[in-house]
C-alpha positions as CSV (number, residue, x, y, z in Angstrom):
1,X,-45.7,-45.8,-0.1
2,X,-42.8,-46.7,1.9
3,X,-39.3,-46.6,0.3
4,X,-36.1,-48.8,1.4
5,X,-33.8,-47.0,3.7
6,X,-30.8,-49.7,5.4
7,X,-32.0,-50.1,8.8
8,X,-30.1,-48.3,11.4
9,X,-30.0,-49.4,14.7
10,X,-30.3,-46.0,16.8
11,X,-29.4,-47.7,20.3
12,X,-26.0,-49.2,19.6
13,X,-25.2,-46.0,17.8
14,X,-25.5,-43.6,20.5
15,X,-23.5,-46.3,22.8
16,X,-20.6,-45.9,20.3
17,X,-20.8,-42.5,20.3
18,X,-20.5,-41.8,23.6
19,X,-17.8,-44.5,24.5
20,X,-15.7,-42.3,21.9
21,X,-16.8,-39.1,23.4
22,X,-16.1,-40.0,26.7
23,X,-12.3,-42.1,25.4
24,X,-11.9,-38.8,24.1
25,X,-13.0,-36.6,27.2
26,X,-10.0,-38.7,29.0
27,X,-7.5,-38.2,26.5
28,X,-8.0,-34.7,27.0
29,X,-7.7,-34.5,30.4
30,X,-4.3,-36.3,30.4
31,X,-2.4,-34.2,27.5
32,X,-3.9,-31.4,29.6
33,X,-1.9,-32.8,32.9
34,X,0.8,-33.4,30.9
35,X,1.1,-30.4,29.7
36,X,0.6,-28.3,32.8
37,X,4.3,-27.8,34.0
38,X,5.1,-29.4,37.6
39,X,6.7,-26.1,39.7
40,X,10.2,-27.4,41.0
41,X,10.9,-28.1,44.3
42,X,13.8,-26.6,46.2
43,X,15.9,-29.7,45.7
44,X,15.4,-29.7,41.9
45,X,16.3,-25.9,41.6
46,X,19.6,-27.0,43.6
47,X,20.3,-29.1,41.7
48,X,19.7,-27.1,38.6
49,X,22.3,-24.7,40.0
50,X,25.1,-26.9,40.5
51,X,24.5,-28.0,37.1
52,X,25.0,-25.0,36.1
53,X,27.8,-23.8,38.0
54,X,29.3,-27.2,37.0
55,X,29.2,-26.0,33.5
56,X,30.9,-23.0,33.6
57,X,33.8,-24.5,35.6
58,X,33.9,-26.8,32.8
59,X,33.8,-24.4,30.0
60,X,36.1,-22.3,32.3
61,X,38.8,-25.3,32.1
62,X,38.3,-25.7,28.5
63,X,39.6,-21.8,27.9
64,X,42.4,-22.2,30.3
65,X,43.4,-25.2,28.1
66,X,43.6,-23.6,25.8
67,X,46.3,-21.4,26.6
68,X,47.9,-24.1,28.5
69,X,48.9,-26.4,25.5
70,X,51.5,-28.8,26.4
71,X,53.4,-29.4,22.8
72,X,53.9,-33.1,22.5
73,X,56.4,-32.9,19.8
74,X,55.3,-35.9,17.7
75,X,58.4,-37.1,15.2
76,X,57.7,-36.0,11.7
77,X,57.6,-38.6,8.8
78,X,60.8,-38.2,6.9
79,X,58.9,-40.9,4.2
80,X,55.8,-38.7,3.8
81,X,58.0,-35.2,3.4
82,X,60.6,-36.5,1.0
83,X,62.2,-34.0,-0.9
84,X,65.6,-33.3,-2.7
85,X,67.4,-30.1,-1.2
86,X,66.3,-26.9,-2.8
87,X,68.2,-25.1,-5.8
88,X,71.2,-23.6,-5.1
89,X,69.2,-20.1,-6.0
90,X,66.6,-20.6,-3.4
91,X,69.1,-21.5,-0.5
92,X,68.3,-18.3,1.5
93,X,68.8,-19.2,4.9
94,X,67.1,-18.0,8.2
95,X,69.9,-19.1,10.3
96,X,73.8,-19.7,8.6
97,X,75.0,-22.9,9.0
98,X,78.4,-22.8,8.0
99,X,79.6,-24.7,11.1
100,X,76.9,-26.4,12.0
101,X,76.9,-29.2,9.3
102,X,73.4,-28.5,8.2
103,X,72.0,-27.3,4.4
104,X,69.0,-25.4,3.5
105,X,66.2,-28.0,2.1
106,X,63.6,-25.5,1.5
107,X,63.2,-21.8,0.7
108,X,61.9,-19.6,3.7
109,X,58.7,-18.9,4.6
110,X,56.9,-15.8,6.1
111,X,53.4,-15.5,7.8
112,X,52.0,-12.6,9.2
113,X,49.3,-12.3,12.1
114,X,46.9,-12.8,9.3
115,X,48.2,-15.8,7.5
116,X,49.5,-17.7,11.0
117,X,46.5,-20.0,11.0
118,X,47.7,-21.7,7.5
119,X,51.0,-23.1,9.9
120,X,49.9,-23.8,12.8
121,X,46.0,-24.2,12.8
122,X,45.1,-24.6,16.6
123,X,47.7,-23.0,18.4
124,X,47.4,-19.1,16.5
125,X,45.3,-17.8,19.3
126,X,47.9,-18.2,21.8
127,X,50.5,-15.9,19.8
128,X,48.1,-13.3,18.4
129,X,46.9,-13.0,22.0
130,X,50.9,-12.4,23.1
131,X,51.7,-9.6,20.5
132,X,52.9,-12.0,17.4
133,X,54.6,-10.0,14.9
134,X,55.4,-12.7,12.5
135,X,56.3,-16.2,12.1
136,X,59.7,-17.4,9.9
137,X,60.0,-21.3,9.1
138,X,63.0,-23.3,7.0
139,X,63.8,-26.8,6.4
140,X,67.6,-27.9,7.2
141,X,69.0,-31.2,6.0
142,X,72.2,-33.3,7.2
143,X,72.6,-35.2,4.4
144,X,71.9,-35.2,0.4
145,X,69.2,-37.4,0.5
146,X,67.0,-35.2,2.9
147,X,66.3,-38.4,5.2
148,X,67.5,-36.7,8.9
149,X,65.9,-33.0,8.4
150,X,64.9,-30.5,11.0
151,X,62.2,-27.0,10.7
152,X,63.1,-24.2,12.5
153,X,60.2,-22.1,13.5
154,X,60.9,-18.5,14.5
155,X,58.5,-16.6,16.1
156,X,59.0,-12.8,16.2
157,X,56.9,-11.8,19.6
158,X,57.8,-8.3,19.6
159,X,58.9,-8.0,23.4
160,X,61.2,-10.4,25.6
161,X,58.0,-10.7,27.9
162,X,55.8,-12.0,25.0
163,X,58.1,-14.0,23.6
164,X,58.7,-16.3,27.3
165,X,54.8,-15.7,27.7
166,X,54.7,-18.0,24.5
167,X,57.6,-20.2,25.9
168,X,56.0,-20.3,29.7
169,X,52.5,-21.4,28.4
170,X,53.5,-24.1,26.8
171,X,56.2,-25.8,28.7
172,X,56.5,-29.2,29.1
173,X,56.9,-31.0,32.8
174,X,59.8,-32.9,33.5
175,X,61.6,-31.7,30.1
176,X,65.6,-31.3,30.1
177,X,66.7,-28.2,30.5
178,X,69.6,-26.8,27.8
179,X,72.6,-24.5,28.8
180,X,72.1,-22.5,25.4
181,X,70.3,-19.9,27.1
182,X,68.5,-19.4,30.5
183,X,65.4,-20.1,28.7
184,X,65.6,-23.2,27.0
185,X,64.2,-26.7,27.1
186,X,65.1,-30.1,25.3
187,X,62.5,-33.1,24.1
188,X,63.6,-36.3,22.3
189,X,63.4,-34.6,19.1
190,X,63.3,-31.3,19.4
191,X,64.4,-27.5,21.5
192,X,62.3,-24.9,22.5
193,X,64.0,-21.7,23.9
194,X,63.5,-17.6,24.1
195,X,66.5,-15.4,22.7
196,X,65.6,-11.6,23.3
197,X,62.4,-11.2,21.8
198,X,62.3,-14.2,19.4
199,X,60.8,-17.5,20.4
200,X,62.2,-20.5,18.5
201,X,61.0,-24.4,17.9
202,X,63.6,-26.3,16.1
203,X,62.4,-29.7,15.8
204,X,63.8,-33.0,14.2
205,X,62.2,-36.0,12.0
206,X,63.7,-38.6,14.4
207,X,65.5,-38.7,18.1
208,X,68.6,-40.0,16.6
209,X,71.9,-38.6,18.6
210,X,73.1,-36.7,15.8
211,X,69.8,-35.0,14.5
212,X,69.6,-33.9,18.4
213,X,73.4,-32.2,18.2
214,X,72.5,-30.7,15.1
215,X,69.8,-29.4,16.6
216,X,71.7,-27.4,19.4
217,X,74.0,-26.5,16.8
218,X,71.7,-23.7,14.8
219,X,70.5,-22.8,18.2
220,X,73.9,-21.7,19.1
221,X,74.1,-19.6,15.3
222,X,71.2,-18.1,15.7
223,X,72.0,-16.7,19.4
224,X,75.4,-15.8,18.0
225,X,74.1,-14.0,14.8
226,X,71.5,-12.1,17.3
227,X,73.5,-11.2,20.0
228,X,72.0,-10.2,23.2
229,X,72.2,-11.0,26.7
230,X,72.6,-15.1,27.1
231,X,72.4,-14.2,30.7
232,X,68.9,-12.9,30.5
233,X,66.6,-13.3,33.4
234,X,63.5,-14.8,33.2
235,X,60.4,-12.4,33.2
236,X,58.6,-12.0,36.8
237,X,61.3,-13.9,38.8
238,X,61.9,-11.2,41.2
239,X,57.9,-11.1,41.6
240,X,57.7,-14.2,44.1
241,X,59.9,-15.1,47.1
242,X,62.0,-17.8,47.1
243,X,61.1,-20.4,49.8
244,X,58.9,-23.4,48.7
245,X,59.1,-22.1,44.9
246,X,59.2,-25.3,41.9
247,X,62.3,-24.4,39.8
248,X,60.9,-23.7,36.3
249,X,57.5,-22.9,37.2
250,X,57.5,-19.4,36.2
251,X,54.7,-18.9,33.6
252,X,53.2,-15.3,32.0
253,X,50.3,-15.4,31.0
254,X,48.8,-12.7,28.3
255,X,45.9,-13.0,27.9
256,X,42.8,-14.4,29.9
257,X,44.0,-15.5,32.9
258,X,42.2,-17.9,34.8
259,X,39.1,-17.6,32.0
260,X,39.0,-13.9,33.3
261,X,39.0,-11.2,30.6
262,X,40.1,-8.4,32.8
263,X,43.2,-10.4,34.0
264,X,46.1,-10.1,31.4
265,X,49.9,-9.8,32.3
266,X,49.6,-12.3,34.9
267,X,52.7,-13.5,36.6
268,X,52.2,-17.4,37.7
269,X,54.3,-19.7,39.9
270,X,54.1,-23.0,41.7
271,X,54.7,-23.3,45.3
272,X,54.8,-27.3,47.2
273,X,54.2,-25.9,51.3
274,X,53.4,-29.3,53.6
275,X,52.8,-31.4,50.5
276,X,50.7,-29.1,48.9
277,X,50.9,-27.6,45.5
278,X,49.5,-23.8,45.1
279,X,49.6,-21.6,42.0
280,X,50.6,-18.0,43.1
281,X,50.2,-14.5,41.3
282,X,51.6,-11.5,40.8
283,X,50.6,-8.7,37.7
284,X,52.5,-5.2,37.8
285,X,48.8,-2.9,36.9
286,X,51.7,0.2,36.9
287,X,49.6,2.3,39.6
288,X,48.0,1.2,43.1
289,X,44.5,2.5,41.9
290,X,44.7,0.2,38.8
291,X,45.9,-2.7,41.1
292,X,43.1,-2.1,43.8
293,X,40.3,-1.7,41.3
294,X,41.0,-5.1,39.2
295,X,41.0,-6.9,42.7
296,X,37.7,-5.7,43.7
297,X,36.6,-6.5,40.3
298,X,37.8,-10.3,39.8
299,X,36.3,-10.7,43.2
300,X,32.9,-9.6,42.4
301,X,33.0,-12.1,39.5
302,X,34.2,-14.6,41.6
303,X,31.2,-13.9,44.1
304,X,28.7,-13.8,41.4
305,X,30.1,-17.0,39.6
306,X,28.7,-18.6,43.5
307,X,32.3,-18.1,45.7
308,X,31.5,-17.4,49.1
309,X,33.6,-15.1,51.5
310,X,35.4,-16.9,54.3
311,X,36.1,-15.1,57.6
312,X,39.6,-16.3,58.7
313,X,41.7,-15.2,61.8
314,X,45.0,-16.0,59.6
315,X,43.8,-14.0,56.7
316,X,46.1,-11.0,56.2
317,X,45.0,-7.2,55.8
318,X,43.4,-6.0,53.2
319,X,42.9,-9.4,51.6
320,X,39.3,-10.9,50.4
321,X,39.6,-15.0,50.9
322,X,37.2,-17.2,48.8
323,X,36.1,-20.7,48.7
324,X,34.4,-21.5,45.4
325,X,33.4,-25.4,45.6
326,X,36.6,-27.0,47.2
327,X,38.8,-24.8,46.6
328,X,40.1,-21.5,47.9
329,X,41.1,-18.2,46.2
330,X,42.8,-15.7,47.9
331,X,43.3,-11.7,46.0
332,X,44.7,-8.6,47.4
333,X,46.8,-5.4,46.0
334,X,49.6,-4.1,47.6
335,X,50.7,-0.8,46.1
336,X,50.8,-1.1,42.3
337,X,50.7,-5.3,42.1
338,X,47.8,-7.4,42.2
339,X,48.3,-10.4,43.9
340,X,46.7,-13.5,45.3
341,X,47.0,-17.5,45.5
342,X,44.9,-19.3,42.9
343,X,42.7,-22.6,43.3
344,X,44.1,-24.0,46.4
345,X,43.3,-27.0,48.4
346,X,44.0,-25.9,51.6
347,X,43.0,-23.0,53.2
348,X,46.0,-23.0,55.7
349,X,48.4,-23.5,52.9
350,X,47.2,-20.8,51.2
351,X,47.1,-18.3,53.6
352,X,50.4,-18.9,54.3
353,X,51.5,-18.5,51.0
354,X,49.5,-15.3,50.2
355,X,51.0,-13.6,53.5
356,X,54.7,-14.7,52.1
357,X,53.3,-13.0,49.0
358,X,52.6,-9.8,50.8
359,X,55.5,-9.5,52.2
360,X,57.5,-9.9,49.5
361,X,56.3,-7.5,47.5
362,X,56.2,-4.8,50.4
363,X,59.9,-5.4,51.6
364,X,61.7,-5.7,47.4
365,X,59.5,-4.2,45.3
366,X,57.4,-1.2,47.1
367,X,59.9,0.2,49.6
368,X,62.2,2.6,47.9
């Protein structure tokens, strides 16, 4: 007896069936291509490098930034900071102001190494890196209704060297300079300036005339109530030579020189020779063994970074010249300093420099 089965049409079936199996078979085949990874060519690996060398010059420029801050003094907003002048039982004052017309508007206040972040968020590492101690700050009004006020920020560095290190790194170009002390520089609003081994921003709501002599006023009490030398010198100045040197150039840096770990107490300054402007350097490593090693070591990382030697006839005994991209570094030790010119455009120029260098440092400073 025959039952009832739907009728199923065999031929068209297998068709199907392989049209999918072979889709399928093809499918395969491609993910599988795709999948296998093409081996780069030479030009692509290259590439790859410069990419990567790119990168770290970038990341490289990012550090030094960061210890290179330039502070834009922005006005503060005496409308957003109003405030009556404090008690007469809080009206401790940093710096006295008998004569200089100004009255305490807030108590002081004290951070440590530990607390500095909660006043200055963003700029901490630069002063823990130069041997911050602590930082003091106070409000000072002109008037009763607290409109024209300035804060005083004084940082206590520890040494006369931290404390311009601090000053050096963050100098502004083309500023005015102030007769207060050696050290000492004026914005619109605002005076920076080094006094032994504190390091002080006083800085005004507005750029009024008055707010500005007020200003230079409790810098001159604070000099006078911490005595000192006003004549001080400024840190490393004996370090370069004299010729083709950009007055208020000198810089010390602390810390991470260059994006360099090993490089710290490094002596900077800017040279212009036939239009061309070349950072020097100079850092007292104490003994010639010191000094000769941390050459040989900054330029093995320079080599390794992809800096390639250059063979000149100009280049001067006993130092290693480098050109890393377009640029050229040049390092050498004579006795106990390390020494060299830093990122310069022209090889010529630099040479030049680096042999003034030399011989600076073996004629004032090594002969006894």
């Amino acid at each position: 007896m025959m039952t009832n089965r739907p009728f199923i049409d065999q031929v068209p079936l297998r068709r199907a069936m392989s049209g999918y199996a072979s889709r399928k078979n093809n499918l395969l085949v491609q993910v599988m291509k795709t999948a296998r990874r093409k081996k780069p060519g030479k030009m692509e690996a290259r590439l790859s490098m410069v990419v990567l060398a790119l990168i770290i010059i970038a990341g490289t420029g990012v550090v030094m930034r960061s210890f290179a801050i330039n502070p834009g003094v922005v006005a503060l907003r005496p409308e957003s900071h109003r405030q009556s002048l404090a008690p007469a039982s809080d009206q401790r004052m940093l710096i006295d102001t008998t004569e200089t017309g100004m009255a305490p508007l807030s108590p002081p206040e004290r951070f440590s190494p530990d607390t500095l972040y909660e006043k200055i968020n963003g700029r901490a590492d630069l002063y823990l890196s130069s041997g911050f101690a602590a930082l003091n700050t106070q409000r000072f009004s002109m008037d009763n209704t607290a409109d024209k006020w300035v804060e005083v920020f004084i940082y206590d560095m520890t040494t006369p060297e931290n404390a311009f290190s601090v000053f050096s790194m963050q100098r502004r170009e083309g500023a005015q300079a102030s007769d207060i002390v050696p050290n000492a520089y004026l914005t619109d609003n605002a005076l920076f300036m080094v006094h032994n081994h504190f390091y002080l921003e006083i800085i005004g709501t507005d750029i009024s005339e008055a707010l500005q002599q007020a200003i230079g006023r409790l810098a001159q009490a604070f000099v006078k109530a911490h005595g000192g030398s006003a004549g001080a010198s400024v840190p490393g100045a004996n370090l370069f030579p004299a010729s083709d040197l950009q007055a208020d150039s000198l810089q010390l840096v602390a810390a991470n020189a260059f994006g360099y770990e090993q490089l710290n107490r490094i002596h900077t300054a800017e040279y212009l020779i036939d239009g061309t402007r070349l950072t020097a350097f100079v850092s007292d490593r104490q003994t010639a063994e010191a000094a000769s090693s941390l050459a040989v070591e900054y330029q093995q990382t320079l080599l390794a970074y992809g800096a390639a030697r250059v063979n000149d006839p100009l280049m001067i005994a006993g130092a290693s010249v480098m050109q890393f991209f377009d640029t050229y570094e040049i390092v050498f030790s004579r006795g106990r300093y390390l020494a060299g010119v830093h990122e310069a455009d022209s090889l010529e120029a630099a040479v030049r420099l680096a042999g003034q260098l030399a011989a600076h440092l073996e004629n004032n400073l090594l002969k006894p």
